[in-house]
matplotlib code that plots the C-alpha trace (Angstrom):
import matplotlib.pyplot as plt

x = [27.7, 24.6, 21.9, 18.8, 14.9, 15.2, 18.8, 17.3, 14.5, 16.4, 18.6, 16.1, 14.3, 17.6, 18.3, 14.7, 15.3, 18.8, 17.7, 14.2, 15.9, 19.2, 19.7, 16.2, 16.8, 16.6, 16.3, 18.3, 17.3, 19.8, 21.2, 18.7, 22.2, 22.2, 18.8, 16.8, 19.7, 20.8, 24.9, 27.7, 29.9, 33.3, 35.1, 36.2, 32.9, 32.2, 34.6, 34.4, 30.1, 31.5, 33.5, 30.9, 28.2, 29.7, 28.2, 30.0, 30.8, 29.0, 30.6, 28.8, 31.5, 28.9, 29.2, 27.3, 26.0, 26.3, 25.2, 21.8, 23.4, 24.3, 20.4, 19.1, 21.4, 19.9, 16.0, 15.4, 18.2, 19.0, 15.2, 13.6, 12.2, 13.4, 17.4, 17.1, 16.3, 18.3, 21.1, 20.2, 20.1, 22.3, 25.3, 27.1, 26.3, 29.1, 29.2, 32.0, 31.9, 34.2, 34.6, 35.4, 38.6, 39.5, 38.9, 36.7, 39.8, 42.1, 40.0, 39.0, 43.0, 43.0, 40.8, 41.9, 38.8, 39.3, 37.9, 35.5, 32.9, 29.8, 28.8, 30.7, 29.7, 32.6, 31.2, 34.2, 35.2, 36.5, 40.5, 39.1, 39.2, 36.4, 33.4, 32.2, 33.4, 33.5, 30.2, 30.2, 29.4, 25.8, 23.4, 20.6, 19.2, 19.4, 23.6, 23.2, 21.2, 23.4, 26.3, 24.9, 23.9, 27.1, 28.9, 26.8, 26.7, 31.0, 30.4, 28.8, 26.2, 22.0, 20.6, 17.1, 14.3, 13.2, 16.3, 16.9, 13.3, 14.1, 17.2, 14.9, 12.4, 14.8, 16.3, 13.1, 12.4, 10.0, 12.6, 14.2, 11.1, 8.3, 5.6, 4.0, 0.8, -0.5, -4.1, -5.8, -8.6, -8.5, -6.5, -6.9, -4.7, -2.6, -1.4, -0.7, 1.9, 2.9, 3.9, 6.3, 9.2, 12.5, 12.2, 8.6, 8.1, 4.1, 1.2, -2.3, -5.2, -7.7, -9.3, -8.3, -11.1, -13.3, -9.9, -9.1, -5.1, -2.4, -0.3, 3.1, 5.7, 9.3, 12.8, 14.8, 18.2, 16.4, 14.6, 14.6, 11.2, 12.3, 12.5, 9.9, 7.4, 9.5, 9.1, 5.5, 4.8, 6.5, 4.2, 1.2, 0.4, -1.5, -2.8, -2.6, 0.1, -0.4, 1.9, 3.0, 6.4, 7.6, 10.5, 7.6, 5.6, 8.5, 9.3, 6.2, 5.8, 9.1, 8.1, 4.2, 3.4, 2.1, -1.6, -1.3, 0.1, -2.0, -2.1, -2.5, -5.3, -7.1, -6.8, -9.2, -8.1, -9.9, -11.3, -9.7, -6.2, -4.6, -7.4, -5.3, -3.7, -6.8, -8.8, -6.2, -4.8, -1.5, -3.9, -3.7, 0.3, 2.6, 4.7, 6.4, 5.0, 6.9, 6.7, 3.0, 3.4, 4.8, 3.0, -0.3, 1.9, 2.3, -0.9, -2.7, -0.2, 0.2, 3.5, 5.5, 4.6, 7.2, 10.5, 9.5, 8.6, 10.7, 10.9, 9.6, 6.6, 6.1, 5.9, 3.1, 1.3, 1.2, -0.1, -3.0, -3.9, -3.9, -5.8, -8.9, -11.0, -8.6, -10.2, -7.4, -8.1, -5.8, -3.3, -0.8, -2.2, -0.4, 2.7, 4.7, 6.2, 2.7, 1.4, 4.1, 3.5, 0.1, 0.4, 3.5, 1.7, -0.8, 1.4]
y = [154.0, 154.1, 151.3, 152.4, 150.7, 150.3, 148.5, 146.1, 145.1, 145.0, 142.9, 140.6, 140.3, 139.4, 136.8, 135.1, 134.8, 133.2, 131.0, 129.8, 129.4, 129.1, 125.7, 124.9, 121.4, 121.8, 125.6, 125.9, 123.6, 120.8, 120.7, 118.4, 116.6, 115.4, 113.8, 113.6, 112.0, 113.5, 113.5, 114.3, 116.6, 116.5, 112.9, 112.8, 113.6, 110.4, 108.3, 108.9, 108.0, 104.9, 103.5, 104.0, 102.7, 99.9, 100.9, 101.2, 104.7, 105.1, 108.0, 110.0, 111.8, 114.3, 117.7, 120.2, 122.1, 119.3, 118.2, 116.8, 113.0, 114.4, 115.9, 112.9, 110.5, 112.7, 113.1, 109.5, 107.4, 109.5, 110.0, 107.0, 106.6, 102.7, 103.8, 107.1, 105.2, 102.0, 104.6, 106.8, 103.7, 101.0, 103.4, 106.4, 108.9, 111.0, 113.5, 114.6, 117.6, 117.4, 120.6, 122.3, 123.5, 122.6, 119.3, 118.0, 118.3, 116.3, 113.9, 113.5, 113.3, 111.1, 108.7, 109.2, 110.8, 113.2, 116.6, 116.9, 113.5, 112.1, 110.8, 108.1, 106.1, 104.0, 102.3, 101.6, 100.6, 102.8, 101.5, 103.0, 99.0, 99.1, 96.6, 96.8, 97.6, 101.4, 102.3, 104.7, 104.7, 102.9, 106.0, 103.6, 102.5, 98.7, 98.7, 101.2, 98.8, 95.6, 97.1, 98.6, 94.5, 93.5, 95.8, 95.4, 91.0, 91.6, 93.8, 91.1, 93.5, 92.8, 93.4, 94.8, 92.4, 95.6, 96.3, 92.6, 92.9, 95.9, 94.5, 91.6, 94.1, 96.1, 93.0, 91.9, 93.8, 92.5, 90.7, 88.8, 87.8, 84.2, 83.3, 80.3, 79.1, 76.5, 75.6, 74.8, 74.2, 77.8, 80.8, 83.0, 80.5, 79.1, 82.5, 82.7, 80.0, 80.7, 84.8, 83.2, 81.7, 83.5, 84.7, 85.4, 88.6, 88.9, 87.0, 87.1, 84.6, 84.1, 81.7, 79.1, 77.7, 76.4, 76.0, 78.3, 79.5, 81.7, 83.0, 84.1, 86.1, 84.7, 85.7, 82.6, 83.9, 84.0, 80.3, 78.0, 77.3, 73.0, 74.8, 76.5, 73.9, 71.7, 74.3, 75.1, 71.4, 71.2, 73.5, 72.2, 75.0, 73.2, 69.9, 71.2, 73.4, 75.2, 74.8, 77.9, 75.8, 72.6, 72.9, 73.9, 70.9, 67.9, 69.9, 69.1, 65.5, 64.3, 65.7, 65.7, 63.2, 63.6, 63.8, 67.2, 69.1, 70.9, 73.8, 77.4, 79.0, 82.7, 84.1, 85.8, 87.9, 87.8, 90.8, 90.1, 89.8, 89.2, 88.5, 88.7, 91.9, 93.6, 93.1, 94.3, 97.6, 97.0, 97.6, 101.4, 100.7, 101.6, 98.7, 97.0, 94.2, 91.2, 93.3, 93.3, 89.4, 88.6, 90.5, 88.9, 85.6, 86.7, 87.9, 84.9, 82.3, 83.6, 85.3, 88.8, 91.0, 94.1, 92.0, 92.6, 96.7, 99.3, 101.7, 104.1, 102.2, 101.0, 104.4, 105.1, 102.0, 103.2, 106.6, 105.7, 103.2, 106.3, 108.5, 106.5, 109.6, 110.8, 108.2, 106.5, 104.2, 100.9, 101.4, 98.5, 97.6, 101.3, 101.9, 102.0, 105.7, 106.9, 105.2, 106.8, 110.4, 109.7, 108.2, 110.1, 113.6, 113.2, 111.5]
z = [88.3, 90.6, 90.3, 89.3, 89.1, 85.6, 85.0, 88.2, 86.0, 83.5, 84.8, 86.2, 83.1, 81.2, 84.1, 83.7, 79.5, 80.2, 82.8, 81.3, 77.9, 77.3, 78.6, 77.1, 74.9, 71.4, 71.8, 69.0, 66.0, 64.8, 61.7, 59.5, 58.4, 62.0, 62.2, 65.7, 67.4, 70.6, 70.0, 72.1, 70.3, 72.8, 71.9, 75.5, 76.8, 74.5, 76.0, 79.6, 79.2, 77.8, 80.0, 82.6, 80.9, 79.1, 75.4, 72.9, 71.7, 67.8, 65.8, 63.0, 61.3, 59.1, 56.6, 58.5, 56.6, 53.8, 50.8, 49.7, 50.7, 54.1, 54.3, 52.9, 55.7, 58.4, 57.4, 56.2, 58.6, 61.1, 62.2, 61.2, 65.2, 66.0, 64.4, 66.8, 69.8, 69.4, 69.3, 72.0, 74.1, 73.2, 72.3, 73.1, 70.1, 68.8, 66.1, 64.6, 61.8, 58.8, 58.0, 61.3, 62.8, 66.2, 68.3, 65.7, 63.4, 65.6, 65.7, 62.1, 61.8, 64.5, 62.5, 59.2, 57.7, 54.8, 55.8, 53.2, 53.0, 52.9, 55.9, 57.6, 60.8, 63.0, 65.8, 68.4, 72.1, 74.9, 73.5, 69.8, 68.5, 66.3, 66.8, 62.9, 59.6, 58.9, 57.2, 54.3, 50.9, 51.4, 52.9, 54.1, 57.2, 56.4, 56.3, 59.8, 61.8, 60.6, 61.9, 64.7, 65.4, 64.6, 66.9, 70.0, 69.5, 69.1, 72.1, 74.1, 74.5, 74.5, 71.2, 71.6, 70.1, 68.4, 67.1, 65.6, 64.0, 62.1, 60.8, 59.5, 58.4, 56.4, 54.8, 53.5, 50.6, 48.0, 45.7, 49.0, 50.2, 49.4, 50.0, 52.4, 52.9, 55.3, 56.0, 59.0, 61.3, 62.9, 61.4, 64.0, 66.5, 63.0, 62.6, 66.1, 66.0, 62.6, 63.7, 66.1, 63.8, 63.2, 59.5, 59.1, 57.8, 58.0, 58.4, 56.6, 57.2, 54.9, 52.6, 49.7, 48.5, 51.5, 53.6, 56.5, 55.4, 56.8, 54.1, 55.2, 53.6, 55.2, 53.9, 53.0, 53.7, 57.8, 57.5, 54.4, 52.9, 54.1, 57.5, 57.5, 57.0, 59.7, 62.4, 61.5, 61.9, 65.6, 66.2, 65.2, 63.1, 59.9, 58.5, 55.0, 52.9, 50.0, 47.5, 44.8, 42.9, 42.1, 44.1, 47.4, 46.1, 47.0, 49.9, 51.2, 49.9, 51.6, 54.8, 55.7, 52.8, 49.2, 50.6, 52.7, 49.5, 47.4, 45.2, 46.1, 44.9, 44.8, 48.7, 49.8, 53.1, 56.7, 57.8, 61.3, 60.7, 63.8, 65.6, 69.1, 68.9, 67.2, 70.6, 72.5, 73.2, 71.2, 67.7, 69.0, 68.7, 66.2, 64.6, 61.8, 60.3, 62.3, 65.7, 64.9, 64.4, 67.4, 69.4, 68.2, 68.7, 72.6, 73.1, 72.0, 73.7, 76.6, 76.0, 76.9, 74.0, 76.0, 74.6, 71.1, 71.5, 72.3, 75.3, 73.4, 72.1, 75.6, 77.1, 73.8, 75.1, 78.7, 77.5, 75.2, 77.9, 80.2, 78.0, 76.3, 75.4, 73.3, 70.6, 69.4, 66.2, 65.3, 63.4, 63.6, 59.8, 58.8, 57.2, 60.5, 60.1, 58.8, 62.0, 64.0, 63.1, 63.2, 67.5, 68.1, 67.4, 70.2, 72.7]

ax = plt.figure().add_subplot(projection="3d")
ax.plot(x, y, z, "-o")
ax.set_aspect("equal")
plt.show()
């Protein structure tokens, strides 16, 4: 059949669609089961990335479409930001449908998975030995990250500081968590030295009484209370504790002496908590509670505050540092996803 003008441009214009869009990421929208992780869906594919990276290969095996738990595993874990890139980076993501014919079959049978589940998550090597316990049956982000911890540390493989403070974060929910509080000449650098010790969750200064405090929340299955106050005092961090128990009470008689214990009082919060980091650009930053810590720990002492932070956050950091007129406001106080959304939409 002869060409003509028309089936030219017509042919052109078909081209131009295919070529501007059909290899256009995320041009198609992901099934919410699968969150907003970028997976590898060929198991070979999976491998063979592996075993030229080194990761370790971390295999979703999902119902897509699902049920409201498979929803629910990809909108809450599966997208929570610092879970998306600690496996984007650290791993090799794999998912695996349940209820498809096909490769993804094999493979399931390969495994051992029933074809019908909720979702299940193996993280193995390049010889399929796995580096965890299989996770299933617990649909929150706390038992992801501790295996994901646990596979990269039997991996021999770097744990990102971000990573290791949101497995504290998540394990330090208001029943697993007590309070501290030490008083001292200055709590803007008290808190500074205080933010710094593995275990502490957050850090408030304030006021007892006419006494310049930090109160800190710490999780005792991290860092005993005994602990604690030992590693606060190698670090010069009070000449005074305040005491909520008994049990706090001998703690600190046997090892400061009976006349640095007293009783907590009423606190009364400072209006500049973390006095480093909120006059310095990182108050414009996104971050959970302890990241927000250590950072003000770094930036006051003299420290690296990138080994706490992701790449992610980083690359935020570098932007709104880029781009002041865009008025950005601090929001390291915020609830860290609302603070997310909140950077991450004009990033």
């Amino acid at each position: 059949m002869k060409n003509t003008p028309l089936k030219s441009t017509l042919f052109f214009f078909v081209f131009f669609i295919l070529v501007a869009f059909g290899n256009k990421e995320n041009a198609i929208p992901q099934p919410e089961e699968l969150g907003a992780v970028n997976w590898l869906r060929d198991y070979d594919q999976a491998i063979a990335s592996a075993k030229k990276t080194g990761k370790p290969v971390l295999i979703l095996f999902q119902e897509v479409p699902g049920c409201s738990t498979c929803r629910g595993y990809g909108n809450d874990v599966l997208s929570h930001p610092l879970i998306v890139e600690a496996i984007e980076t650290s791993f090799v993501p794999l998912a695996i449908h349940n209820n498809k014919a096909g490769k993804d079959k094999k493979i399931l049978e390969s495994f051992g998975e029933p074809s019908w589940n909720n979702p299940v998550v193996r993280i193995i090597d390049t010889a399929r030995n796995p580096l965890t316990a299989r996770i299933n049956g617990k649909y929150d982000r706390s038992s992801l990250v501790n295996g994901m911890v646990a596979a990269l540390k039997k991996a021999k493989r770097p744990v990102p500081g971000y990573l290791q403070l949101l497995k504290e974060d998540l394990g330090a929910g208001p029943q697993s968590t007590q309070q501290a509080t030490f008083g001292m000449y200055c709590f803007w650098s008290g808190e500074a030295k205080l933010g710094s010790i593995p275990g502490v969750v957050s850090s408030e200064p304030g006021f007892m009484g006419n006494s310049e405090v930090v109160s800190v929340t710490y999780n005792p299955e991290i860092i005993s209370y005994e602990n604690l106050v030992t590693t606060a005092r190698e670090k010069k961090a009070f000449d005074r504790v305040f005491t909520y128990t008994k049990d706090q009470e001998k703690v600190v008689e046997s090892l400061v002496g009976s006349s640095k214990s007293k009783k907590a009082s009423q606190f009364r919060p400072d209006h500049q908590p973390k006095y480093y980091l909120l006059h310095s650009p990182y108050r414009l930053l996104p971050m959970l509670p302890n990241q927000a810590s250590r950072v003000n720990t770094a930036v006051g002492l003299g420290g690296d505050p990138a080994v706490f932070l992701s790449p992610k956050q980083l690359k935020m950091l570098s932007f709104i540092k880029s781009n002041p007129k865009k008025g950005w406001e601090k929001v390291y106080e915020k609830p860290f996803l609302v603070a997310w959304e909140e950077v991450n939409s004009r990033y």
